[in-house]
N, C-alpha and C positions, 0 to 999 in steps of 0.2 A: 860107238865111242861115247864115255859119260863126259861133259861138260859141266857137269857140277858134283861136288861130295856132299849125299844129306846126310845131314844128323840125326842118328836115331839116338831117340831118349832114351833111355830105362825105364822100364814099370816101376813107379815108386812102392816100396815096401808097405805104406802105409796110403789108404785110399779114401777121396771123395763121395760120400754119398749124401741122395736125396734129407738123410737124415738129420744133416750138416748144416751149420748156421756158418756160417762164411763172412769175415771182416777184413775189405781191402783198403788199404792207404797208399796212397805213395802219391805217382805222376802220374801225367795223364795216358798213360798205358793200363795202370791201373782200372781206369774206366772204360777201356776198351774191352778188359778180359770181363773188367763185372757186367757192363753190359750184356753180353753174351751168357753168364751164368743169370742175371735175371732175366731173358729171355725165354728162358730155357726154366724157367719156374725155381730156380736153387735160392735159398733163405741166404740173403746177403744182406750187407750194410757197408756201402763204399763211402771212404772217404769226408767221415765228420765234419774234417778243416776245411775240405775242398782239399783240389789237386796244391802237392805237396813235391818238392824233389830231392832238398837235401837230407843225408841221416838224422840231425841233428836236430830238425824239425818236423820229422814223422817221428822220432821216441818221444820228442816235446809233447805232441798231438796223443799218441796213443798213451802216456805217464797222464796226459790230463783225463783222460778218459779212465783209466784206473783211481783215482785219485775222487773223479765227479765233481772236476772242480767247476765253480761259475765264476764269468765272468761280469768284471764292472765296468762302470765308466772311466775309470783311472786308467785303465787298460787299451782304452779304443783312442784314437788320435783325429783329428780334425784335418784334411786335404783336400783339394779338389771339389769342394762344398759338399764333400761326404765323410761320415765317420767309419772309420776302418780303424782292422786291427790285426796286427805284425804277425801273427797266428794263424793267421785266417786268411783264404782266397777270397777275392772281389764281390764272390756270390753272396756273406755275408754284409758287402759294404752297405750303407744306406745314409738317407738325408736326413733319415730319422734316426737319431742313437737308441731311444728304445727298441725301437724295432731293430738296429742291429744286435741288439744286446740279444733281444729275443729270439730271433733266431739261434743265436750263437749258445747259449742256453739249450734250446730246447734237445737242439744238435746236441748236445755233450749230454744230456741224460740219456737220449737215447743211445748212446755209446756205450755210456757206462754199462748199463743194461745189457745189450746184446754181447759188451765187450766177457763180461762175467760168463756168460753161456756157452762163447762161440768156441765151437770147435776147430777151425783155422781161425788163421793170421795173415792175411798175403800181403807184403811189405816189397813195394815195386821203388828201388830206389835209383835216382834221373840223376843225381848229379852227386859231386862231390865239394864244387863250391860253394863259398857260403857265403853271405853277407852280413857285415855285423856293423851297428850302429856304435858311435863314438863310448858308450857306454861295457861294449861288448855284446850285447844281447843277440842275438842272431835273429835273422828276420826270416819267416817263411815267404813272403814275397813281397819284392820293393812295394808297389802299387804307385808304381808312375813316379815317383818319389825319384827326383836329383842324384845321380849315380854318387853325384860329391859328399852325399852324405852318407854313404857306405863307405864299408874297408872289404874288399873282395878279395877272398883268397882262398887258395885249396890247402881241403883239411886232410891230414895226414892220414897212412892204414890203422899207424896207435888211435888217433881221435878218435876215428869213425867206431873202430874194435871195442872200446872204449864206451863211447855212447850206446850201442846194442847191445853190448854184454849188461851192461845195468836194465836197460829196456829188457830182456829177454827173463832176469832173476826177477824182477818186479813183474812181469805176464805170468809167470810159472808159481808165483806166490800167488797172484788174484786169481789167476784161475790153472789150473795144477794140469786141467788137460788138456789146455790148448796145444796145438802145434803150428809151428810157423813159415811158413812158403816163403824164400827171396828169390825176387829174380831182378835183374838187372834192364832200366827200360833200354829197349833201342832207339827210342828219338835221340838222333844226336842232335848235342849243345854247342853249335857251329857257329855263337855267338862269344862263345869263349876263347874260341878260333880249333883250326884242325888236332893241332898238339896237345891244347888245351882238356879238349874235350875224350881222347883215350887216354891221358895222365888221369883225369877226372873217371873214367868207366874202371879204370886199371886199381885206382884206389876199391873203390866200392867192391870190387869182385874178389879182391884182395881178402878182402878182412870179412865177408860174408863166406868165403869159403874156408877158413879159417874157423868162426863159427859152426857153420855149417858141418864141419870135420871132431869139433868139440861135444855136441851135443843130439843126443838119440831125436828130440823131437823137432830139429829142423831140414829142412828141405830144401834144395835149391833146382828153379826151374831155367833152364837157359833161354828166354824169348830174347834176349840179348846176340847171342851167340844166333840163335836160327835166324836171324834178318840177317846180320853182320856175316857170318861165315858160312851159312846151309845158303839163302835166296843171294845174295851178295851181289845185288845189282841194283841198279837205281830207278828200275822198272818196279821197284816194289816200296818205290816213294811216293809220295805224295808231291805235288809242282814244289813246295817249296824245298822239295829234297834232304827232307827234318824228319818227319812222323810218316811210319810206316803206312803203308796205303791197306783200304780192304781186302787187296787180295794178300799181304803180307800180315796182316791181322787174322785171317780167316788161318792161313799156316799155322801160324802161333798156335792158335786154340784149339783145331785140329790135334796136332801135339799135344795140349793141355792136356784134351781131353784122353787120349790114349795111353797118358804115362800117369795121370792123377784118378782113374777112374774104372770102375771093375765093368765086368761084362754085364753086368746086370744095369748098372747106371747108366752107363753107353745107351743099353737099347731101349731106357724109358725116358733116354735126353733126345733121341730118333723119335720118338712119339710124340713126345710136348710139340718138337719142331713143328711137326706132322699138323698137330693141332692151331701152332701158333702161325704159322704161314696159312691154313683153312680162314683163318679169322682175320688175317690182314689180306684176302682176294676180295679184288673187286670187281663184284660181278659187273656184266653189260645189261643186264636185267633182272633188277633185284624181287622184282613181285613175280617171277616166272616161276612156274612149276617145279621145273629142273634146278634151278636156285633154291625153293623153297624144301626139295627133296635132299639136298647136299647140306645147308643149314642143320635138318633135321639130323642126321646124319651122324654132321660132327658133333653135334650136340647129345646121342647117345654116345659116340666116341668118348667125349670128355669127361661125362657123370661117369661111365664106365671107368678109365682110367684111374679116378679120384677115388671111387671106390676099391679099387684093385691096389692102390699105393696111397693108403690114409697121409704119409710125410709130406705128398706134393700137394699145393693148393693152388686147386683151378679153378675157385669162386668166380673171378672176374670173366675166364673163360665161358663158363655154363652160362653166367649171367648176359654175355655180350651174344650168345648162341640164342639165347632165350628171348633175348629182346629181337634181333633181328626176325628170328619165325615171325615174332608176334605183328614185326613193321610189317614183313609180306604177307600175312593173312588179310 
């Protein structure tokens, strides 16, 4: 007897390779899937603003990054005896405004840059609520900030449809071959309350597949749908029963990988692994023989690889291989 319906994905028509520069934004699912592709060696660049949930402030984020715009001090706000700014995750906050500025800078060039190159776009969008300050501006995140000084409220399938249709003719004008990945994150927003937060998923999924139905070079991947309706237990939560747990991440990307990625990439993203777990073991005797014979090992393992697939860079690999021989001699 089966006790559960899984979701088999499709093979996408259009596929990930080693050769790929990869730009993810959104939520913090987002950096769950990028950590996994830079693990795995793939030329990415997650998340400029830092983690990001509503539409309106990930097209905000990515329109700046087309644009190369900089920021100033008119811009950052004074709270909490740190300067922040309404754009931006906490990770850019600081006691020091230049040095928040600078960060935030230096982030947005390198955007621009990669964003011009990159052949994906993966846009992981968390919520449908938004927060707007007495002026209207929408805020990418309160930062502790008095609930009283927002107006909260869900944005409509027109708005959101709305906001990425302009975001999507402005990425296809700066750069003509990107293609664009959405999926929808599974952390539920249980602080918006139950109802709250599938009006909120229902929006999003709405008018992304509406898009996604409009145009040849977008994609839509379901990690939404495989927690919610393939694993559909709460055993693939985390305690606080929000954010999908490792082994419900591990699912996801599984998937990813088998609907976004050819047979060939599969079996040199099994190898990196191969590589990448050899160099996170920790021996019980590092100066021993048989240690210093497995070192040696992966270390022709790795130069080989790099040479057999110029796209992958394993500099840090060989170099972290090379130094350890040399600790054990």
């Amino acid at each position: 007897m089966d006790f559960r319906l899984e979701l088999e994905v499709k093979k996408s028509a259009t596929l990930i390779s080693y050769r790929d520069k990869i730009m993810l934004c959104g939520s913090c699912f987002t950096e769950n899937i990028g950590s996994k592709l830079d693990y795995h060696k793939f030329k990415t660049l997650q998340n400029p603003n830092g983690i990001l949930f509503n539409p309106v402030s990930i097209a905000k984020s990515v329109t700046s990054y087309i644009e190369d715009k900089k920021y100033n001090e008119d811009e950052l706000f004074y709270f909490n005896d740190i300067w922040q700014s309404w754009e931006h995750h906490s990770r850019f906050s600081s006691v020091n405004k230049e040095q928040s500025l600078k960060m935030m800078n230096d982030s947005q060039r390198s955007a621009h840059q990669f964003l011009k190159e990159a052949d994906w776009l993966m846009l992981t969008l968390g919520s449908a609520f938004i927060y707007e300050l007495s002026d209207k501006t929408v805020v990418a995140n309160c930062h502790k900030v008095p609930t009283d000084k927002f107006n909260k409220r869900l944005l409509s399938v027109e708005e959101v449809l709305s906001v990425l249709d302009n975001l999507i003719h402005r990425l296809f004008l700066f750069n003509p071959g990107i293609k664009i990945i959405f999926t929808i994150s599974p952390v539920r927003h249980l602080r918006d309350g139950f109802v709250e937060n599938n009006r909120s998923k229902a929006t999003l999924i709405q008018a992304v597949h509406h898009l996604v139905d409009k145009f040849d070079k977008l994609f839509y991947f379901p990690a939404y749908e495989l927690v919610i309706d393939d694993l559909r237990d709460y055993r693939f939560y985390a305690e606080d029963m929000v954010h999908p747990n490792y082994a419900a991440t591990n699912y996801v990307w599984d998937k990813f990988v088998n609907a976004m990625m050819d047979d060939v990439t599969i079996e040199l993203l099994q190898k990196v692994n191969e590589i990448q777990r050899a160099r996170n073991h920790k021996a019980f005797n590092p100066a021993s023989a048989q240690h210093q014979k497995f070192l040696q090992s992966y270390l022709q393992k790795t130069i080989s690889l790099q040479q057999q697939y110029p796209p992958l860079d394993l500099s840090e690999e060989i170099a972290y291989f090379k130094a350890q021989n040399n600790q054990a001699d």
